[in-house]
Every structure is written in C-alpha cells, then in structure tokens.
N, C-alpha and C positions, 0 to 999 in steps of 0.2 A: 633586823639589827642583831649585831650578835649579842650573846648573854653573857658570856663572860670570856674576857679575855685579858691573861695577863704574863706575869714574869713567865712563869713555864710554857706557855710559847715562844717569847723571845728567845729562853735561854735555849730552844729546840731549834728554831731558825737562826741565831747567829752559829751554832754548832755546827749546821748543816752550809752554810757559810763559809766559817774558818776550812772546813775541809775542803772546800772547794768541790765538793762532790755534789752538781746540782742536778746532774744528769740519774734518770731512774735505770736504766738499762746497763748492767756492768760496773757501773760507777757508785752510786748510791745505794740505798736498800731501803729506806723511809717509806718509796711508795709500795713494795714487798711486800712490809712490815705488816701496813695499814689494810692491804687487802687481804692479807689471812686475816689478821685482827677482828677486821669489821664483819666476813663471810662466819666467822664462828661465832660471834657475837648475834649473827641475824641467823646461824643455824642452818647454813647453806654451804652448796662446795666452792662455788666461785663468786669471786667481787671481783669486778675491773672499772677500776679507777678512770675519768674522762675530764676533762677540761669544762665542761658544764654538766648541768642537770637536761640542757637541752641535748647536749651529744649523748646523752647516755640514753633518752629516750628514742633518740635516729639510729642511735649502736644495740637497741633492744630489735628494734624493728628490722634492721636489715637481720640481724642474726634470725629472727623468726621469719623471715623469708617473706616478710610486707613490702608487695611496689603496686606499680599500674594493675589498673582492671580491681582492688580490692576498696572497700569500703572499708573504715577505722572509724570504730561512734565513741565519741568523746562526751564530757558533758558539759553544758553553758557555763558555766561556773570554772574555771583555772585558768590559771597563764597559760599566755598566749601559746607559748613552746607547744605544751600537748597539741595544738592544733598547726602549728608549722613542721613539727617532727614528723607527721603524717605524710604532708606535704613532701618534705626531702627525702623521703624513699619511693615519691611519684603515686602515694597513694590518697584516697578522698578522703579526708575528714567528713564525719555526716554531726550535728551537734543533737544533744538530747536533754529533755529536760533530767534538770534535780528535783530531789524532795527533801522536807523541812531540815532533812540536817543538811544542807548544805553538800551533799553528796553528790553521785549520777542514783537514779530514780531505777532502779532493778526492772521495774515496770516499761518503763519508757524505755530499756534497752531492749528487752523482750519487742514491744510493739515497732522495734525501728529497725527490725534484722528483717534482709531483703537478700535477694539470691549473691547479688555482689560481696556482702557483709561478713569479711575474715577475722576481727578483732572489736576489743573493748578496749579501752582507756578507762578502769576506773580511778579517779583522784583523791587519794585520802588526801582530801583540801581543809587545808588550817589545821591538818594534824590529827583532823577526827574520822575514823574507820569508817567506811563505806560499807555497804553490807554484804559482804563477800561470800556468805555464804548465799545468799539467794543469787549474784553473779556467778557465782562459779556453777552451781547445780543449772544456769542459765545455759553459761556456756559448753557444757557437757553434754547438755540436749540439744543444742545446737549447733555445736560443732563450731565455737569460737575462742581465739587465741583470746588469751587474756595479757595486757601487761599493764599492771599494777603502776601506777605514777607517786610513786611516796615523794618525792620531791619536799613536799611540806611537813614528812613525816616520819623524820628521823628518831629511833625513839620510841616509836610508837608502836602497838600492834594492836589485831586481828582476836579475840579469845584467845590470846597464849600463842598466838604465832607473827613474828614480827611483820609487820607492812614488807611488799617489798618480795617475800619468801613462799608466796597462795599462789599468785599468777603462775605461766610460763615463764613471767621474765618481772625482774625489779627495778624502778628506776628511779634514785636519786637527785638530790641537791647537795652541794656544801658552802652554797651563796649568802653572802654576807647576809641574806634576811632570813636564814634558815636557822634551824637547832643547834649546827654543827656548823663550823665554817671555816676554811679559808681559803677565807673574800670570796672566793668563786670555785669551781669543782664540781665534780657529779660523780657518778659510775652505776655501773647494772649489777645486778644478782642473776646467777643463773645456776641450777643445778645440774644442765646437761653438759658433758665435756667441748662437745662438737659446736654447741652455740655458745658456751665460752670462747672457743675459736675464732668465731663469726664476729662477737661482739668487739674481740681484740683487734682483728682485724679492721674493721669500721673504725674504730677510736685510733688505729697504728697501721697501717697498710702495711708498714715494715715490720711491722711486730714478727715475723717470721726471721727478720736478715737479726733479729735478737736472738730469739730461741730455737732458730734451727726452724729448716722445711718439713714439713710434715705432711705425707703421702696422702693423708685422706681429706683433709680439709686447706680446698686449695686456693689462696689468696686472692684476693679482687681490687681492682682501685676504691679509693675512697678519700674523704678529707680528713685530715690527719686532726686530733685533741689529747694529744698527748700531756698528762699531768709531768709538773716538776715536781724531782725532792722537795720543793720549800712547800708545796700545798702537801705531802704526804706529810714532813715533820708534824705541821703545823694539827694535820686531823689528827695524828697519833696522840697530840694534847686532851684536844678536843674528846678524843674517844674514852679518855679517860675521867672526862668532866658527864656526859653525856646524862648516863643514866640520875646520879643526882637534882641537875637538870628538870629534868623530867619529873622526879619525883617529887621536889618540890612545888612545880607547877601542879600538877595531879591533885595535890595535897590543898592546894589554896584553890582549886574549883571546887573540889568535894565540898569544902566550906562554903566558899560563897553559893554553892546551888543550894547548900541543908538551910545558910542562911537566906536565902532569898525566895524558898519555896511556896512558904503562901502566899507570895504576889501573882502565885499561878492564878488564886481567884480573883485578882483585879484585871486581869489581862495580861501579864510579863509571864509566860511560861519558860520554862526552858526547854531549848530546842531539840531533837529526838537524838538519842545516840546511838550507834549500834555495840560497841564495845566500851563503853565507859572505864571500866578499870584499865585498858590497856592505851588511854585517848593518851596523844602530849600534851594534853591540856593547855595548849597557849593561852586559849582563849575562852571564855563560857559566852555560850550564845543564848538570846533568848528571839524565841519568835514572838509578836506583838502581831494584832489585830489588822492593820491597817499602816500604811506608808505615812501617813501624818502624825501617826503614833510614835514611829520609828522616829521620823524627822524631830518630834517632840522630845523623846527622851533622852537622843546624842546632846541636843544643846543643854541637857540640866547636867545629866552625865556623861562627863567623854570618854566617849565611845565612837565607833565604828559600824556604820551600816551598810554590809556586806555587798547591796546594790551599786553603791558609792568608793568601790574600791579598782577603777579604773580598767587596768590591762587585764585584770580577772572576770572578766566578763564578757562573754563571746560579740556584744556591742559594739567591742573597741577594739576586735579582730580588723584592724584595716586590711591589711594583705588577704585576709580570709570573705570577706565578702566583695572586696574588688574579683576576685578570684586569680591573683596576684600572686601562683605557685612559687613562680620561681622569676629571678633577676630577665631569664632568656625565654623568650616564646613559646621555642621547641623543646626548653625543657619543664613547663609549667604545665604540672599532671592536669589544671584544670580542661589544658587542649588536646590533651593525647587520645587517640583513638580507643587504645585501652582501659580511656575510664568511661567513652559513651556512652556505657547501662552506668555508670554511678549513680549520684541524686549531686549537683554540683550547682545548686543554687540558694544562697542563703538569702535573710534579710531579717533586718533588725527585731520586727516582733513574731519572728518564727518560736520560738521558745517565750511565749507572754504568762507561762505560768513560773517557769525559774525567774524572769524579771516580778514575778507578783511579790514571789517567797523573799528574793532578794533586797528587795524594798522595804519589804518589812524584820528583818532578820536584823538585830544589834550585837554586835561583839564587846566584851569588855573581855580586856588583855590582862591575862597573868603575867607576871614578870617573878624566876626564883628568889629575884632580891627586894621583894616585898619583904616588908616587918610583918609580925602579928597583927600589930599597930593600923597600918595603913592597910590589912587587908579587911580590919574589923569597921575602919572608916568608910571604905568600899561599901562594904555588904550595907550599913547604914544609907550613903547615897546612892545605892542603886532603891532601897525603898523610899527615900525621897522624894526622887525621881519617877517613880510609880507611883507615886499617890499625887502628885503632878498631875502625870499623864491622865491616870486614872481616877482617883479617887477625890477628885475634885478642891486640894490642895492650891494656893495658888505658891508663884513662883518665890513672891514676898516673905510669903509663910514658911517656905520650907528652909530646915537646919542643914546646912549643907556644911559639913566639914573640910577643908584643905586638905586634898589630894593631889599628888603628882601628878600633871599634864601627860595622857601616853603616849608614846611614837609614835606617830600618825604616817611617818614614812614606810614604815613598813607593810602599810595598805595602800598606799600610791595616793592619799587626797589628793585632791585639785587644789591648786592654790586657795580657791573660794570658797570652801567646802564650810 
C-alpha cells in the first residue's frame, strides 16, 4: 500500500500533463531526472528505469548473460516474479530453503550449487537484508553471479551499502505495495557500462533508434517495458519522501523490539537480522515456537503469519510446479534440450523446512504515520498477546487497547484468513 501520497505528486503529474510531454525519449526528461537521482542515491553509475519490478529482474538476467542450460537458486519465500523471471530468459529456477529471518539460507545455497548452477537470487524480502556477506564470499568461490532482488527493499541497505548495489546487478519495485510507488515500476542498478547496455536494451529494443548505434554493444529483440513520464514525475516525488519514510519506520521497530524484548523468555523472540540499522523496517518479526502458536497470536494481535501470505510462497508457484515455462511448448525452458542436466522438478513439501519457519514467523507492520500513542498501545498488545499465548493469560483477562486494523492486503490474505 503506498505510504504517502499526496498534493506534491499531483502537482508533478498534472505538470507533466499540461506539457503534454508524456513521452521519456526526446520529449520528456522526468524519467532522466529519476535515474541519475536514484543511481546516486544508491551509489552506483546506472539505474534503468522498467515498467515492473518483474522486467527489471528479466532486464538483469538477460544483461548477465542467463538463458538455457543454466540453473538460477531462488529462495521459497518471494513473489512469484523471482521465479518466472528465470523462466523468461529460458533459464531453471532451482528453489532453496530460508532461515529464521525470512531470507535465502547462505547454507542451503552453498549445499544446492551443482555443475549447471550460474546464479543467486538473493531476496531482501519484507525489506529485511539477507546476508550478503556470507552470499557473496559464496559466490566468489564458486564462481556465481549474483542478482540482488530488492524489490521489497527500497530504502534499505546492507552495512552501509544500499540493497540493490553488492550484487552484479539490482533489482527493483515501485508497485503500489512497495516503499516508493507509482502504482507499478521497476528498474536495475548496474555499475558495468556494457550491461547497462544490455539491460536498456531488454526493457527497449529500440533504445538504440534513441541514443544512437553503438559499435560494441549490439542490439537483440526482446519485449519492450518502457516507463512513462507520468511514473518518472511521480518517483521523483516519491524519492524525495523516501528516506524519512524509512526513518520513521526504523524508529518505531527499534521501539517496539526494546519494548517487546523480554517476551523473548516466554516464547515471542524476535526474528534474526542481518543488518538491523540499515532494515526498512516495515515490519518486526517475531519467531514463535510452533504454527498453533503463530495461529494463536494473529487472532489476539493483528498480525500477519508469513506462511499465510499467498503468491509469496513457492506453494502457490502454479506455473512453477506445473512446469508451465512459458504460454508455447517450444518455448517452455522446462522442454528444451539445454536445460536436460537441470533439476526441473518441484513439489509442494520439497522445502518443509522454509514452510516449518514460515508457519511460525508473525509480522507486525510499521506504518510512518503511527503516533507515539498508538505505537505505545502496540508494544502493550503484542505482550498481551504473549502472555496469552504463553503465559497462561486467558483471552477474557487480557487489556487489550484499540488499535487500528493493518492492511492485510498488502500480504495477499485469503478471504478466510
């Protein structure tokens, strides 16, 4: 859902309007503007701008040179995209567990690298940093591309280096349930000139009949996700709200975990981090003992149990476990000859250790326009609600204060949830 959106984007998109300048290339400059903006912002020489966070993870891939015959290890846990993205450049997805933070498991990508296996997918999912240093020291002894999927994690960094900016390649969101939004968007990060090229190319086939032929990096077909001026206006808002954003989220986790920390001895930990100062803190997690636990605590406190969050969960990969590459037969990497050494068989409790963590894993959502107030009523009803769960409280008993209901949409519940 977005966080804030107001006058200073309208008055950025009717501007870009009255001008009539909706076009980026020659006409416009908004989307320009937005990829220096963001590329210095993240500390990198190129952003290029995509019509999703899903093209911009197919526009990282093609530019790193991923198709047939290559293995791509994602992890159980993200939208679905990371695992179709794979797929549109004719390569395998292979899936791998997480560990407790809700990450890919450094471990499990190490144990899943097989002679096929050119890349990682790791997901700073929900905003919270992955452990990139033991991926990357992974990938350097074994000889694997990395491309970072920040999608969730605008905003965010790495010990002092923005998500996005560690890999070979970065890949964003600007969809309406991200940090930054509008409504829908993506783009890569890249610091090589030549796979800037590459990537431009995949998001623009014509990108060249823009900027001039250029002798060394020579144009390919592909499907075109070209952003408009009116998504470029609209993030240049955005990009200036961002950081605040952030900071205020950051600010109301620090709190509620100092406040909620001795419920570590009843059972309510909180979940491991790898970078805490630099998380977007959307959300604070806690790990709980047991999936009846979890189930226990959302209905005192609403909340979100990670397992319970639909297309984020390699379960609800339909196209991915039918093995359902692509719309045409001949062009579905699960038939192609090139992928016969892959591993191209999934099934639902292949990963029964990420569905264990997941089931038990609770989210309680920050929001920047929390009061003091309501985030001091928080911290109250999540111990409520653990001495509930835990400490032998009944439901009757416990002081539960009025709290605002969370967006439950922005985790995909099931109607019945």
């Amino acid at each position: 859902h977005m966080y804030e959106v107001g006058q200073a984007e309208i008055d950025a998109l009717t501007r870009v309007i009255n001008s009539r300048a909706l076009f980026r290339y020659g006409v416009g400059h908004e989307c320009d503007r937005f990829e220096d903006r963001y590329a210095e912002y993240l500390g990198i020489r190129h952003f290029a701008l995509a019509a999703s966070g899903s093209n911009a993870l197919v526009a990282a891939m093609i530019a790193l040179g991923l198709g047939p015959g290559d293995e791509v290890l994602i992890p159980a846990h993200t939208y679905m995209a990371t695992a179709t993205s794979v797929l549109t450049v004719g390569a395998i997805p292979v899936i791998v567990d997480i560990d407790e933070s809700l990450t890919i498991d450094p471990k499990a990508v190490e144990a899943a690298i097989r002679p096929r296996t050119r890349a990682v997918v790791p997901v700073h999912m929900w905003g919270t940093a992955c452990n990139m240093g033991a991926i990357m020291e992974i990938a350097r002894r074994r000889n694997l591309l990395v491309i970072e999927d920040a999608c969730q994690g605008v905003g965010g960094g790495y010990e002092g280096r923005k998500f996005g900016t560690i890999g070979n390649a970065g890949c964003f969101s600007f969809n309406y349930f991200k940090n930054m939004t509008c409504g829908e968007g993506g783009g890569v990060a890249l610091n090589d000139d030549s796979l800037a090229e590459r990537a431009r190319c995949a998001i623009d086939p014509c990108h060249f009949y823009w900027h001039g032929r250029n002798e060394a990096d020579k144009p390919f077909a592909g499907n075109g996700a070209r952003p408009s001026e009116l998504m470029g206006a609209m993030l240049n808002v955005q990009l200036d709200r961002i950081d605040a954003l952030i900071g205020a989220m950051r600010k109301e986790k620090a709190q509620i975990l100092s406040g909620t920390a001795s419920l570590g001895n009843l059972g309510l930990k909180a979940a491991p981090m790898h970078s805490p100062d630099y998380d977007c803190a959307t959300q604070v997690t806690y790990t709980l003992p047991t999936a009846a636990d979890a189930e226990r605590f959302v209905k005192i406190f609403p909340s979100v149990i990670a397992g319970k969050t639909g297309r984020h969960n390699y379960t609800e990969w339909d196209q991915v476990l039918m093995g359902a590459g692509a719309a045409h037969p001949l062009m579905n990497p699960y038939n192609m000859p090139a992928n016969a050494e892959c591993r191209r068989t999934y099934s639902k409790d292949m990963c029964q250790r990420s569905l264990d963590i997941l089931n038990r894993s609770v989210m309680v959502v920050t929001n920047p326009a929390h009061t003091q107030g309501e985030i001091e009523d928080m911290i109250h009803n999540i111990g409520m609600a653990a001495r509930v769960v835990f400490g032998g409280l009944s439901r009757d008993e416990a002081d539960l204060r009025n709290v605002q209901q969370i967006d439950t949409q922005k985790f995909d519940m099931p109607a019945d949830a």
